[in-house]
C-alpha positions as CSV (number, residue, x, y, z in Angstrom):
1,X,88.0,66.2,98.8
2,X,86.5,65.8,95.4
3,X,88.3,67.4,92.5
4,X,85.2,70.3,91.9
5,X,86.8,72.1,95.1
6,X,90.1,72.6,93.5
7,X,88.9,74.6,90.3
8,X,86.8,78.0,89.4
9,X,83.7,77.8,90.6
10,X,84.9,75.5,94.1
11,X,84.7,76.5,97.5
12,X,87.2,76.7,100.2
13,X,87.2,73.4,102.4
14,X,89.4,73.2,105.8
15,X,92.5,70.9,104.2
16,X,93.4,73.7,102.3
17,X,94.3,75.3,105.2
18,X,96.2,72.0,106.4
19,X,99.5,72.3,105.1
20,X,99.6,69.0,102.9
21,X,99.0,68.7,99.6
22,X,94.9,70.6,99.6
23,X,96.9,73.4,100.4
24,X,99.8,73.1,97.9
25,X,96.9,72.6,95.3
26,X,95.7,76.0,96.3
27,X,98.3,77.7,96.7
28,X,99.7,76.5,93.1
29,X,96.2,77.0,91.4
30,X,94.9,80.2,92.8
31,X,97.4,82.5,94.4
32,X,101.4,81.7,93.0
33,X,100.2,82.3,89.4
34,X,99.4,85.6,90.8
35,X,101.4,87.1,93.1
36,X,104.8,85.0,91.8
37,X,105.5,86.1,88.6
38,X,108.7,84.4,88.3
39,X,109.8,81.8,90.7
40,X,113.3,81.2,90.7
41,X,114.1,80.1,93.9
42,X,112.1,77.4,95.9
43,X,109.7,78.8,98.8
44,X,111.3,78.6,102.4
45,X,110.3,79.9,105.2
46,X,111.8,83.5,104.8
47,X,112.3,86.0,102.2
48,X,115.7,86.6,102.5
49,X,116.7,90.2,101.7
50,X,119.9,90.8,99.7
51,X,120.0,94.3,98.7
52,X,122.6,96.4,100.5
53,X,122.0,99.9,101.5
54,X,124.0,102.7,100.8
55,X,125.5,104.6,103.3
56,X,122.8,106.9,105.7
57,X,119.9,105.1,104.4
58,X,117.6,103.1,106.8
59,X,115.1,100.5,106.6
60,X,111.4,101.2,107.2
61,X,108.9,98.1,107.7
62,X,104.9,98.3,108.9
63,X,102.2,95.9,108.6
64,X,98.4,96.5,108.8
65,X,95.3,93.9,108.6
66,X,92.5,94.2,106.6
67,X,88.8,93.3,107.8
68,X,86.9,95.2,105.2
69,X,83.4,94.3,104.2
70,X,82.0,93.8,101.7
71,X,85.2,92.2,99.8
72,X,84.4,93.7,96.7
73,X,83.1,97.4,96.4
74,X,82.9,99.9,94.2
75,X,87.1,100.7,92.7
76,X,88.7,98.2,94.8
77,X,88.4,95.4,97.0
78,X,90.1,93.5,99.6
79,X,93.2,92.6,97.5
80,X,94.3,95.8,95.9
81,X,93.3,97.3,99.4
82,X,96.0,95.5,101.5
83,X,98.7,96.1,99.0
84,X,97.8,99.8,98.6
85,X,97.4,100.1,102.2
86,X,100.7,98.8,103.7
87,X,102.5,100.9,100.3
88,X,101.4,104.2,101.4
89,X,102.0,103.6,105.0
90,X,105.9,103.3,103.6
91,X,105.4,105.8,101.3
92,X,104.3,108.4,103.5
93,X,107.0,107.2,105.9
94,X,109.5,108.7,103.2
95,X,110.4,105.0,102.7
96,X,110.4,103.3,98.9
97,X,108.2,100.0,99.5
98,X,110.8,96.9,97.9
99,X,108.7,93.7,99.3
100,X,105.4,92.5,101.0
101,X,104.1,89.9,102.8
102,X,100.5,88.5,102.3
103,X,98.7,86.6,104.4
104,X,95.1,85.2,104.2
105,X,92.6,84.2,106.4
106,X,90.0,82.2,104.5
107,X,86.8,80.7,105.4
108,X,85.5,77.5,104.8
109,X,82.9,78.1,101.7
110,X,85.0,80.9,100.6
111,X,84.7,80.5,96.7
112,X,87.7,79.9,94.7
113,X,86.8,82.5,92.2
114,X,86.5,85.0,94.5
115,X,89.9,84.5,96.0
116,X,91.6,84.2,92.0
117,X,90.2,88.1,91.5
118,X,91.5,88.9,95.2
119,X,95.0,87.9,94.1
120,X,94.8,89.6,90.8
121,X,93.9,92.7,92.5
122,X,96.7,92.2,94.7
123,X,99.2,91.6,91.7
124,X,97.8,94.5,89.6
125,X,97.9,97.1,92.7
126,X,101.5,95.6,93.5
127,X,103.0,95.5,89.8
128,X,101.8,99.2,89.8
129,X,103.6,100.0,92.9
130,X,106.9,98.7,91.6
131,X,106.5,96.5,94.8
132,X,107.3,92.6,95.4
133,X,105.1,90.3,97.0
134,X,107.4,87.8,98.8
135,X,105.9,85.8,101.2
136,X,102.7,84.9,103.0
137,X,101.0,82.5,104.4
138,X,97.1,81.0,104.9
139,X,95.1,80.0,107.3
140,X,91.3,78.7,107.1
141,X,88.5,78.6,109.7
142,X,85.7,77.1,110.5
143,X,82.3,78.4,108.1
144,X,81.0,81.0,109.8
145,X,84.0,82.2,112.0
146,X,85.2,84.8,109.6
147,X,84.1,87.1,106.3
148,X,84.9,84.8,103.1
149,X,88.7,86.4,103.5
150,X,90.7,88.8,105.6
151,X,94.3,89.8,104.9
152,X,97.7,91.1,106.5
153,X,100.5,92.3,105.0
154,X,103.9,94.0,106.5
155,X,105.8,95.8,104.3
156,X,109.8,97.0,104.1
157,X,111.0,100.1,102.3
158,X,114.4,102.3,101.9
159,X,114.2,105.7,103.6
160,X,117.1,107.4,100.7
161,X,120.1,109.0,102.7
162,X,118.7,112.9,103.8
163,X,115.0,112.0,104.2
164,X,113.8,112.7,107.3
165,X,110.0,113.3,107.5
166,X,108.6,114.0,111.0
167,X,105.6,115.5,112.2
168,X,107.9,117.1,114.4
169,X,109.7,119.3,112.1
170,X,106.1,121.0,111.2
171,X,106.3,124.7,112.5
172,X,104.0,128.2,112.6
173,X,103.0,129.6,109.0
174,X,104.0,125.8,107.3
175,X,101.1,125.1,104.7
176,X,98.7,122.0,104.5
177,X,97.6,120.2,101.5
178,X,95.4,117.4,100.9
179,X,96.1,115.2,97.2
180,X,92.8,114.6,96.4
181,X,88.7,114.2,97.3
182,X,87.9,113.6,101.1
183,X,85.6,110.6,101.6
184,X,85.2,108.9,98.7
185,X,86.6,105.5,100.0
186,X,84.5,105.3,103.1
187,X,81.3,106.3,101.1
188,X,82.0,103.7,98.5
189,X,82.2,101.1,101.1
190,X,79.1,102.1,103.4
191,X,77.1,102.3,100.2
192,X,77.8,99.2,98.6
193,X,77.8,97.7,102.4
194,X,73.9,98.6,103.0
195,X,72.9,98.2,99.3
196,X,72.4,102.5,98.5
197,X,72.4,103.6,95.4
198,X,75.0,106.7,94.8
199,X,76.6,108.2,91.4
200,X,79.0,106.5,89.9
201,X,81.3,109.3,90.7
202,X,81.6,107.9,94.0
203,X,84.0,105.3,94.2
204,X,86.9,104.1,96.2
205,X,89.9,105.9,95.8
206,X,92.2,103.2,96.8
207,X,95.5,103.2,94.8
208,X,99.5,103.1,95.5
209,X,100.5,106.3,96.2
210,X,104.6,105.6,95.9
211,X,105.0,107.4,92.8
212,X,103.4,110.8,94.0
213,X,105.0,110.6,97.1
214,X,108.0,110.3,95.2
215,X,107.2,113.1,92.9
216,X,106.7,115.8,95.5
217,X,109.8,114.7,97.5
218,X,111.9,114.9,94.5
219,X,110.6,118.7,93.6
220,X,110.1,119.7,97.2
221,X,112.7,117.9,99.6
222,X,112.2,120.1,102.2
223,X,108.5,118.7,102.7
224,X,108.1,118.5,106.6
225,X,105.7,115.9,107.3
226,X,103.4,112.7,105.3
227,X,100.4,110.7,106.3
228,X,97.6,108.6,104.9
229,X,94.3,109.8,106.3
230,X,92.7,106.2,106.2
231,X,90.8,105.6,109.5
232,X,89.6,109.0,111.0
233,X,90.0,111.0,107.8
234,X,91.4,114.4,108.0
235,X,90.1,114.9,111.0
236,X,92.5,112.3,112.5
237,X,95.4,113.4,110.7
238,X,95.1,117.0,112.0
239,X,94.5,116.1,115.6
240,X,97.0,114.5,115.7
241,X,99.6,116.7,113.9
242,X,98.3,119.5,116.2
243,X,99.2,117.6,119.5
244,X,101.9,116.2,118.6
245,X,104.1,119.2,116.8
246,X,102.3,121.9,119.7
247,X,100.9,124.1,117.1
248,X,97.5,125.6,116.2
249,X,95.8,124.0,112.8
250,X,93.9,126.7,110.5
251,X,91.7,125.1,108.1
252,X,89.5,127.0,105.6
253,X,86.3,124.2,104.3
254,X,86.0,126.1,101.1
255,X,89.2,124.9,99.8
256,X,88.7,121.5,101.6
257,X,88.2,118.8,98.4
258,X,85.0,116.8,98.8
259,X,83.0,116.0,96.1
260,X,78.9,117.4,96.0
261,X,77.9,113.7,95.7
262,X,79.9,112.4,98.3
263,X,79.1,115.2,100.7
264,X,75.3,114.4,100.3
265,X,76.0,110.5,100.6
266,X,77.2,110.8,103.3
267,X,74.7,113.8,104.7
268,X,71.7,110.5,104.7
269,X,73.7,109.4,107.6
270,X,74.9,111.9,109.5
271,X,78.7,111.7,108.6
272,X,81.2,114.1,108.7
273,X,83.2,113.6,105.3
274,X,86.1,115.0,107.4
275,X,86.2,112.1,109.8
276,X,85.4,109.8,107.1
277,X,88.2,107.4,105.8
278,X,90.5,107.5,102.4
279,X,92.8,105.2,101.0
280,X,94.4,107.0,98.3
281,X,94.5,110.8,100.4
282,X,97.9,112.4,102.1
283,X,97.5,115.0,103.9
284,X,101.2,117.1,103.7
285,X,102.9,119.9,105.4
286,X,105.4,122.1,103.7
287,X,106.8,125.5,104.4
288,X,105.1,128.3,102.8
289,X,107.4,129.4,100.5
290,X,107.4,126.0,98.9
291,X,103.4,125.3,98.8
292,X,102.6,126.5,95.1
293,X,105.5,124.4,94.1
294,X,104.2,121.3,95.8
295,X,100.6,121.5,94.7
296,X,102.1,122.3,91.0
297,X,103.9,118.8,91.2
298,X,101.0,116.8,92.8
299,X,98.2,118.4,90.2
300,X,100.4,117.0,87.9
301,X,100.8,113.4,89.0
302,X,97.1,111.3,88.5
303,X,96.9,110.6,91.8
304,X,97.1,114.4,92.7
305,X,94.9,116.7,90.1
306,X,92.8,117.6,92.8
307,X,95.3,118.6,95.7
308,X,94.8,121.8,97.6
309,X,96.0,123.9,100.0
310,X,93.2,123.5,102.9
311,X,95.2,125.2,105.5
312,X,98.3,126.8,107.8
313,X,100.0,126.2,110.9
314,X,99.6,128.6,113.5
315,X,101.9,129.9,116.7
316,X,98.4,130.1,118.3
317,X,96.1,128.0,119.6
318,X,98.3,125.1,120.2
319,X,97.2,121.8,119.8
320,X,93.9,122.5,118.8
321,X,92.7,122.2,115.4
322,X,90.0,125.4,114.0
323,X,87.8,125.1,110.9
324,X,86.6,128.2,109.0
325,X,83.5,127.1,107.7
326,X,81.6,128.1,104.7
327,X,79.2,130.5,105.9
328,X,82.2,132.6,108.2
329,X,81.8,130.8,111.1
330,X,84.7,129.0,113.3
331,X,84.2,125.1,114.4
332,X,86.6,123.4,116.7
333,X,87.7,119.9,115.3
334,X,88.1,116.8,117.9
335,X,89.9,113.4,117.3
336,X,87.1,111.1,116.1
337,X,86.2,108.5,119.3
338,X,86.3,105.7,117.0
339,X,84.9,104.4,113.6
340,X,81.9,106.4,112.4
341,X,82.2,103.6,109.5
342,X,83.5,100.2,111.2
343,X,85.6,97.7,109.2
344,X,85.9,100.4,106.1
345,X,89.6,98.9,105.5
């Protein structure tokens, strides 16, 4: 392996995926000065956690994969996406994200460049969450057997003593809000996937969402239920919440966020920006009595100026979900079958 491969400009070759030295020059050169700050201890084969918990608080862990393509788009890529990702799914979970794992799957002819913005996205999106990045691993495969790079991570958080989100707890005449624009992420990625031009308005939304989460739990305690609507959009989320907690879902599309240039991106191919997925969007349930409050504290978070109230829980109707369009009509709203947009995260 000739020197060239091991600096900007190089290329992944299979040793660096080898576990001798190829990889330690890697690992040294492109992703440690990243990810690992400060580097105290030597690297086992563990993260070993030493923080106690205090008394009624739990531990929360998830993982996720990331197969997005392309790598890069427009307000994110494939780095910041799998540390935002695996964040909000603690987040949402009620959990405060302390560590992350990263592992990469890299393909021969992968460029060395590429991966060095990867990891800064990663240690940008992670420094922001007030998350650690702990340990990983990588892998390399044959050219042509992957996309340049995919990523996992897992993630472990502290659910606070009294925190108890569940879809469960939702109930008839509880209020649903959305943080921000629907659709933005998904249209980002489609756009910059088939090389259409849209506004530069349109652009993922992928960020941490660990400090509004935190901000509306705070103010509003007695929020009932969290979740990201990534993969199946709102859509999803509401399905879902009206199966599982056997109530009726009223939603009203005028107060439904979704920008006019998104809307029509998305129109040129036939997709519903309600199905369409998000990676900075929570949809949350809260009583009644406590919805101005909440949308008062997420409108004034960053991450949240655009929340709204989209909807209400309902004693009838259960498990099915009923929009209230525009023009005074009534649509019924199905789980998505699958990925209108494949490999979006």
């Amino acid at each position: 392996m000739s020197e060239e491969d091991l600096v900007p400009g190089g290329v992944v070759v299979r040793a660096h995926g080898g576990g001798g030295s190829a990889m330690a020059d890697l690992l040294e050169g492109f992703v440690f000065p990243k990810i690992l700050k400060k580097r105290e201890e030597p690297l086992d084969d563990a993260a070993v956690w030493t923080e106690k918990l205090e008394p009624g608080a739990r531990l929360a862990m998830t993982t996720d994969a990331y197969v997005v393509t392309p790598i890069f788009f427009p307000g994110g890529d494939l780095g910041r996406l799998a540390v935002c990702g695996t964040v909000n799914d603690l987040a949402v979970s009620g959990a405060v994200p302390r560590a992350l794992s990263l592992a990469l799957i890299l393909e021969e002819g992968f460029e060395l460049k590429k991966l060095e913005r990867l990891m800064e996205s990663a240690a940008e999106a992670a420094a922001e969450a007030g998350v650690s990045i702990v340990t990983g691993d990588t892998k390399v495969v044959e050219r042509g057997a992957g996309n340049g790079c995919y990523a996992v991570s897992a993630g472990m958080g502290i659910v606070p003593p009294g925190r108890n989100l569940s879809i469960r707890r939702c109930s008839p005449e509880d209020r649903i809000i959305v943080t921000s624009f629907l659709g933005d992420h998904g249209t980002a990625v489609m756009a910059a996937r088939n090389n259409v031009d849209v506004p530069k308005e349109v652009r993922s939304d992928v960020a941490p969402l660990t400090g509004l989460v935190e901000a509306l739990l705070e103010a509003v305690p007695e929020t009932r239920f969290l979740r990201d609507a990534t993969r199946g959009g709102l859509s999803s989320v509401v399905c879902d919440l009206a199966r599982e907690a056997e109530v009726g879902v009223e939603l009203e599309e005028e107060e439904i966020p979704v920008r006019p240039e998104t809307a029509a991106a998305l129109s040129i191919f036939g997709i519903d920006p309600l199905a369409t997925a998000n990676e900075a969007v929570i949809v949350a349930v809260v009583p009644h009595d406590s919805a101005e409050k909440a949308l008062d504290v997420l409108r004034g978070h960053p991450y949240g100026r655009n929340a709204a109230i989209i909807g209400r829980l309902s004693s009838e109707n259960p498990g099915r979900v009923v929009l209230k369009t525009t023009v005074g009509g009534r649509r019924i709203l199905t789980t998505p079958y699958g990925e209108e947009l494949p490999r979006i995260c």
